[in-house]
C-alpha positions as CSV (number, residue, x, y, z in Angstrom):
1,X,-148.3,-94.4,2.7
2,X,-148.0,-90.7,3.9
3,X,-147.5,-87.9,2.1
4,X,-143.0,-87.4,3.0
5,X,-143.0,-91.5,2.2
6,X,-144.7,-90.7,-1.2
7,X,-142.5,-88.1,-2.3
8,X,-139.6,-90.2,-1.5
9,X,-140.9,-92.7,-3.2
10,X,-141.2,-90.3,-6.7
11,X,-137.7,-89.0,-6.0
12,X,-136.0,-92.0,-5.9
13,X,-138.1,-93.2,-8.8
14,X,-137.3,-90.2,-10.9
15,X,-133.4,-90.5,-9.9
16,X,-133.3,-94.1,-10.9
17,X,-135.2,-93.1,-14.3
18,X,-132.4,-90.3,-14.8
19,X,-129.9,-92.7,-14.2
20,X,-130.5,-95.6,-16.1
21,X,-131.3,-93.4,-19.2
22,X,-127.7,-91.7,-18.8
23,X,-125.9,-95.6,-18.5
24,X,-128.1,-96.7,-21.2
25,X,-127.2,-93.7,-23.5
26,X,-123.3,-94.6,-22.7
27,X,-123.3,-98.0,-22.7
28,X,-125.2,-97.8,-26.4
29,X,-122.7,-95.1,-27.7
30,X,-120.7,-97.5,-29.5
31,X,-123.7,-98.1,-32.0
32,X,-123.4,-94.0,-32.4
33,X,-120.1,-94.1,-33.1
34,X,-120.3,-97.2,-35.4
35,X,-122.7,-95.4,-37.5
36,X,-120.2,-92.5,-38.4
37,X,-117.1,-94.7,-37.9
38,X,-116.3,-93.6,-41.7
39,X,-115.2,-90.0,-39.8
40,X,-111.5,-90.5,-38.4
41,X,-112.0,-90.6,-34.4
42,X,-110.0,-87.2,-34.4
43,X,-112.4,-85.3,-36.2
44,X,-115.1,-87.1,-34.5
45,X,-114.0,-86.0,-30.8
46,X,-113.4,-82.7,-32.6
47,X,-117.1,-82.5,-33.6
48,X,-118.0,-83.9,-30.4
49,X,-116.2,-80.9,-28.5
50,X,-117.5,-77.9,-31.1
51,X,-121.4,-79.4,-30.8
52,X,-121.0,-80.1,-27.1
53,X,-120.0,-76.4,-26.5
54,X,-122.7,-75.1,-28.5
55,X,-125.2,-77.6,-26.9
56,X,-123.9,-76.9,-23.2
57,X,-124.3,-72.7,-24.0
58,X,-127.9,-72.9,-25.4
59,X,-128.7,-74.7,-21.9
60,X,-127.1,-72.4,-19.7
61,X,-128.6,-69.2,-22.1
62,X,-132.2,-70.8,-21.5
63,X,-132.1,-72.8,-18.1
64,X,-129.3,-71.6,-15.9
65,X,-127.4,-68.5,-17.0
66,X,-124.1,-67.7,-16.9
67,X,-123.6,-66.4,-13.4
68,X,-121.6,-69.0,-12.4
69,X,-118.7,-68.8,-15.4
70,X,-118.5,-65.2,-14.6
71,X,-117.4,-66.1,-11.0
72,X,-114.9,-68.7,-12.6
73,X,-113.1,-65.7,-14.0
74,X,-111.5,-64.7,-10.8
75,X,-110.6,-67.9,-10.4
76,X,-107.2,-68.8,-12.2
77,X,-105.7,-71.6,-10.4
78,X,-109.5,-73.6,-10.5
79,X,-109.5,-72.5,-14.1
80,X,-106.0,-73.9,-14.7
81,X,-107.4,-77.5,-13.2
82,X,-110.1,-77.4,-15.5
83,X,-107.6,-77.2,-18.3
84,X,-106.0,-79.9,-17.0
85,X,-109.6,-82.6,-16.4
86,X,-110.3,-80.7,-19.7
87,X,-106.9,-82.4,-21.4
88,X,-107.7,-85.9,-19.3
89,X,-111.4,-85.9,-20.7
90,X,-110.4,-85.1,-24.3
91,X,-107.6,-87.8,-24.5
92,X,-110.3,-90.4,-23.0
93,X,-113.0,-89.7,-25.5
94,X,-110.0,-90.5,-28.6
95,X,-108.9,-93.7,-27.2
96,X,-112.4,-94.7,-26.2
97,X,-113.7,-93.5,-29.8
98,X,-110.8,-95.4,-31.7
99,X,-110.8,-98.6,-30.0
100,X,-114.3,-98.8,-31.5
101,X,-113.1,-98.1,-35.2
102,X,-110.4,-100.4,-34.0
103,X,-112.6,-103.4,-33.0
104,X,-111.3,-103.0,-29.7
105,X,-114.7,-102.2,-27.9
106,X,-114.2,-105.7,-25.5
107,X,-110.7,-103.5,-24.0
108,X,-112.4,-101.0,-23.9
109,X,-115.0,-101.8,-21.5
110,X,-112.6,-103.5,-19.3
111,X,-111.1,-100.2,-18.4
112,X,-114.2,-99.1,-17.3
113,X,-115.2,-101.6,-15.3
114,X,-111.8,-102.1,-13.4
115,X,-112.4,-97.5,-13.1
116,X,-113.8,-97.9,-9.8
117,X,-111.1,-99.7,-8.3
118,X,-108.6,-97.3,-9.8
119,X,-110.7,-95.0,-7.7
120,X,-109.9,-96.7,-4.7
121,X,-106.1,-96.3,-5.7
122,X,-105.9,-93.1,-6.0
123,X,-108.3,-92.6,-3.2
124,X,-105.7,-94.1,-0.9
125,X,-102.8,-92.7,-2.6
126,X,-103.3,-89.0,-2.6
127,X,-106.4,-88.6,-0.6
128,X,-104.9,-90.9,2.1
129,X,-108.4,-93.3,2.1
130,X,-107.8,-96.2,4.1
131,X,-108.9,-99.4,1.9
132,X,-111.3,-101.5,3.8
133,X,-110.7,-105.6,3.6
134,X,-113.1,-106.5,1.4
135,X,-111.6,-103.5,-1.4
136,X,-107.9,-104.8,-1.1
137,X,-109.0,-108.2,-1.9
138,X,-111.1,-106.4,-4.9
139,X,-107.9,-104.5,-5.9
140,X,-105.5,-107.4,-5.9
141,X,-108.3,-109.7,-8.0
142,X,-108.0,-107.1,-10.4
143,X,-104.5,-106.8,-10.6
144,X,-104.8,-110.3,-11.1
145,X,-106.9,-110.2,-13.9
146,X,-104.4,-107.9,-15.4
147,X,-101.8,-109.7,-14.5
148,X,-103.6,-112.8,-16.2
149,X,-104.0,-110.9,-19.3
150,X,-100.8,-109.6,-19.5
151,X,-99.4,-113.3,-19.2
152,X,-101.6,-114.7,-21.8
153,X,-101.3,-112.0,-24.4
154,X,-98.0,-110.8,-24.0
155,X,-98.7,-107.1,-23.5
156,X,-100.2,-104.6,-21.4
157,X,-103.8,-103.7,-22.2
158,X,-103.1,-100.3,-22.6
159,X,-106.4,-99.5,-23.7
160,X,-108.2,-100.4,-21.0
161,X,-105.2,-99.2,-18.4
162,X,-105.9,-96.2,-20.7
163,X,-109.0,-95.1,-20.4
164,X,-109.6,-96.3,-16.7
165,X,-106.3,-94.0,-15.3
166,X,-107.3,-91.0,-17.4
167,X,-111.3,-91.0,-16.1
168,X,-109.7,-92.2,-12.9
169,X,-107.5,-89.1,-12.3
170,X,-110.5,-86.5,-14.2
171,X,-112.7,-87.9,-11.4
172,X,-109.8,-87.2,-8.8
173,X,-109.1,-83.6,-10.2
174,X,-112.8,-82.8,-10.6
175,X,-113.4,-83.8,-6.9
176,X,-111.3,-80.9,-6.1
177,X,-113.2,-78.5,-8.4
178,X,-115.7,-76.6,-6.4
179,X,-118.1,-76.5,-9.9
180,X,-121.3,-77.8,-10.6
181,X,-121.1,-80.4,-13.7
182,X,-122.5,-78.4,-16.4
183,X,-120.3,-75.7,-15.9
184,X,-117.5,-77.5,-15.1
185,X,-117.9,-79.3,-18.7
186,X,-118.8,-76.5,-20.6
187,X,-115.4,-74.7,-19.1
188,X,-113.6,-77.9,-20.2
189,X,-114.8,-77.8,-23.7
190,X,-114.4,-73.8,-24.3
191,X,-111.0,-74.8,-23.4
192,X,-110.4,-78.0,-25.8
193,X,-112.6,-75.9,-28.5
194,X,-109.6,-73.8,-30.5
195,X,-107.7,-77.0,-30.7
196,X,-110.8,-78.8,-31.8
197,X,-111.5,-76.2,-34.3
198,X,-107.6,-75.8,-35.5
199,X,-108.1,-79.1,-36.2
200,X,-111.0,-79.0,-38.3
201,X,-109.9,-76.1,-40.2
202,X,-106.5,-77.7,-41.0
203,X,-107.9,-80.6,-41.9
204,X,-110.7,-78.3,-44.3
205,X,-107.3,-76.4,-45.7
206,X,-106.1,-80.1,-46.9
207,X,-109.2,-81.4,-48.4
208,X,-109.5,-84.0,-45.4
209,X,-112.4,-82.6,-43.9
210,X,-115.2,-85.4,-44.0
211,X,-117.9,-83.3,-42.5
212,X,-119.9,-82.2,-45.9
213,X,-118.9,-85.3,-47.8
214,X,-122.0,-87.9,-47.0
215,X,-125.1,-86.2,-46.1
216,X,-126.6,-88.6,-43.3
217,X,-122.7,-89.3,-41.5
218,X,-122.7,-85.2,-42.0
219,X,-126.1,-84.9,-40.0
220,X,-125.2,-87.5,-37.2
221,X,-122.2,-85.6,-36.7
222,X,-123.8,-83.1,-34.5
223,X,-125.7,-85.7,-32.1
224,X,-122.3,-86.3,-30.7
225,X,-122.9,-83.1,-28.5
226,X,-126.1,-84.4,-27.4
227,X,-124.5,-87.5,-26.5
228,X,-122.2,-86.2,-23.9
229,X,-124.0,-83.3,-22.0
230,X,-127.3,-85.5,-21.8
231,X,-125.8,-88.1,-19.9
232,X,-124.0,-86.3,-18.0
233,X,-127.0,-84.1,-16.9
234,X,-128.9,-87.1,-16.1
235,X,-126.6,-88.7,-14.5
236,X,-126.3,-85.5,-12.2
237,X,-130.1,-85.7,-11.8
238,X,-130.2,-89.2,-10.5
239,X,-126.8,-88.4,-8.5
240,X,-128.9,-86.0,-6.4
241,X,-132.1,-88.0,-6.2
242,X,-130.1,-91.8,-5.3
243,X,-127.9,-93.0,-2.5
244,X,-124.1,-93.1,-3.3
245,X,-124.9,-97.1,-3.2
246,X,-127.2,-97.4,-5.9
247,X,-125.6,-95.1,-8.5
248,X,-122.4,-96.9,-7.7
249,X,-124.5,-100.1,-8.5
250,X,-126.2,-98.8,-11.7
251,X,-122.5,-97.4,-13.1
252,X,-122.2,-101.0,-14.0
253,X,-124.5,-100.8,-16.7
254,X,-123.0,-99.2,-19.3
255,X,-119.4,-101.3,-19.1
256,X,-121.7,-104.5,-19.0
257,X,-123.6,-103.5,-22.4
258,X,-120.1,-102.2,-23.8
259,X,-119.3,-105.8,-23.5
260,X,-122.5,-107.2,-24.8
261,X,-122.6,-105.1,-28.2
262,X,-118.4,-106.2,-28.2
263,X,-119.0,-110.0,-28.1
264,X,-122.5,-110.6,-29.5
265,X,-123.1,-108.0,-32.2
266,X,-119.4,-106.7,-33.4
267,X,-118.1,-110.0,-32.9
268,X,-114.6,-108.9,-31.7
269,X,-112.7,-112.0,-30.1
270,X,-113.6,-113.3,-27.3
271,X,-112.2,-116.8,-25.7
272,X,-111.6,-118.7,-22.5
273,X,-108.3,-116.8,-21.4
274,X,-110.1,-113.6,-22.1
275,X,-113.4,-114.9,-19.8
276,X,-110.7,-115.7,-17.1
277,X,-109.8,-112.2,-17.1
278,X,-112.9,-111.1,-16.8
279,X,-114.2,-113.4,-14.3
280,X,-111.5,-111.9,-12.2
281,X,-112.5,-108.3,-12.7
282,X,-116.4,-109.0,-12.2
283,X,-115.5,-110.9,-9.0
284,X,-113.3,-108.1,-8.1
285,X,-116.7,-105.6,-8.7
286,X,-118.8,-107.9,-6.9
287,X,-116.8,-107.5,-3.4
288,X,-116.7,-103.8,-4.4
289,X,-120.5,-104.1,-4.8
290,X,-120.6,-105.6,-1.2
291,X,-118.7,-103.9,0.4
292,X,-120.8,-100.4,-0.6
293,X,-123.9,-102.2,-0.3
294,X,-123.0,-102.9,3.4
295,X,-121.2,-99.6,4.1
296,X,-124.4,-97.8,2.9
297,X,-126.6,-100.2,5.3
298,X,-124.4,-99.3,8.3
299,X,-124.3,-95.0,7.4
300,X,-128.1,-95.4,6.6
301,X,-129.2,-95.3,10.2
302,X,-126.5,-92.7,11.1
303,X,-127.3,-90.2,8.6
304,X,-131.1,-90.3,9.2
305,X,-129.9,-89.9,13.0
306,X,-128.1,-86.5,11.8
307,X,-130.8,-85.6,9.0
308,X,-132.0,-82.7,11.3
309,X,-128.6,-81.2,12.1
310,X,-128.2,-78.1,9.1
311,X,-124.8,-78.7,7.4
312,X,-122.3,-76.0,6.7
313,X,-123.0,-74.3,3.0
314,X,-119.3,-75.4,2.1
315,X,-119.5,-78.5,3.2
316,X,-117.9,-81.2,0.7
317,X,-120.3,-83.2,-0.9
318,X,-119.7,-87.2,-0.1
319,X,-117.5,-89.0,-3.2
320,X,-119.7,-90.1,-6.5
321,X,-118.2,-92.9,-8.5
322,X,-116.6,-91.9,-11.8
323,X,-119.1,-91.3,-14.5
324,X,-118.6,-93.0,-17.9
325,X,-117.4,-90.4,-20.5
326,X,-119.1,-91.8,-23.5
């Protein structure tokens, strides 16, 4: 093995490292939340903005800097979209934090495994992507699956709608963002941080304030910030390091153990018209799996063709799946 084979070899060994520790982290989250599930999930996603923002600065004052927020300032109308991912984000983390206090988790991670084929959607609906074969038969199975469940229960799963149209449409807004992630999210949550702190200090004025009450929810309260930007800079890390493929691949993890800690250790309901459902969904995922799998094959030979031709600075970077926001 030469010595360009070798380093490939670390890179992509690094990147799949970075990225299975950021799937792992959000597809265990629920335990986190569990833990300080005593804490309303609004003051929770309020701590979780406050301690993200203060995580998120110490990086940048030690690591990166703040070069790039100062350029952001003459930038109103990329500022203004930032609001709005920032409002998409915020809502996402509430629904996704009470369907947990709710014993809901199973719905839950339904909507994030049917968020890649929303992605397709609104791919082909305002970015005009044409759908391949094998993804419109992935998109009508999971309309089925909906469909099914909608049949069965009697009612939309708006939770799992939910969460996967709101990450669905922050991945579609940030895709138009020219920021890096950790700016980008540490821009979202200055935004969303006077509400979050409104919040806490009306809640504080009315004796509802739960942060200070039990010392060990009181200390776990913090980690929440740790919890979002860690992820998300790992999954960054392996984003850089992996073929679009594979991450899209891996992104599967966190949904899947969602589902396991749902069904095996909260033991929320699970039974054969809720499998059907599924098993439409995960069959839907596994064309979308094949279908990258054997797009990526067929650009593989093609970009290592054109890996010697410099492209533009500018130059759009190719479309990452969604990342999970827990």
């Amino acid at each position: 093995m030469n010595a360009g084979t070798a380093d490939e070899a670390r890179t992509r060994r690094r990147g799949i490292a970075a990225a299975l520790t950021a799937f792992t982290i959000w597809g265990l989250a629920p335990l986190y939340f569990k833990a300080v599930g005593s804490v309303p999930p609004t003051e929770i996603v309020a701590h979780r903005i406050l301690w993200s923002l203060l995580f998120l600065a110490a990086l940048l004052a030690f690591w990166r800097g703040f070069d790039g927020l100062w350029r952001l300032r003459s930038q109103p109308r990329l500022l203004g979209l930032l609001a709005l991912t920032a409002l998409l984000t915020g809502s996402n983390w509430l629904v996704f934090v009470w369907s947990i206090s709710a014993g809901r988790l199973l719905e839950a991670s339904l909507g994030y495994f049917i968020n890649p084929l929303v992605s397709i959607l609104l791919g082909r609906l305002f970015l005009g992507e044409r759908l391949r074969p094998l993804q419109q038969v992935a998109v009508a199975l999971a309309l089925t699956g909906v469909v099914w469940r909608v049949w069965q229960v009697g009612s939309l799963p708006w939770i799992a709608l939910f969460l996967a149209l709101t990450f669905g449409f922050y991945g579609l807004l940030r895709k138009r963002a020219p920021v890096d992630p950790i700016n980008g999210l540490f821009v979202e949550t200055l935004i969303t941080a006077p509400l979050a702190l409104a919040w806490l200090a009306w809640l504080g004025a009315g004796g509802a304030l739960h942060f200070g009450r039990d010392l060990s929810v009181s200390a776990l309260l913090p980690l929440a910030g740790v919890l979002t930007a860690v992820p998300l800079m790992l999954f960054a890390v392996g984003a850089q390091r992996l073929p679009l493929s594979t991450i899209g691949f891996l992104q599967y993890l966190a949904p899947s153990l969602n589902f396991v800690l749902a069904v095996f250790l909260f033991r929320e309901p699970f039974d054969l018209a809720q499998l059907v459902g599924f098993a439409l969904i995960w069959s839907a995922l596994a064309l979308y799996t094949a279908d990258m799998l054997r797009t990526g094959r067929r650009a593989a030979p093609a970009a290592h063709g054109a890996a010697a031709v410099p492209l533009p600075a500018e130059a759009p970077s190719a479309r990452a799946p969604a990342k999970h926001p827990g």
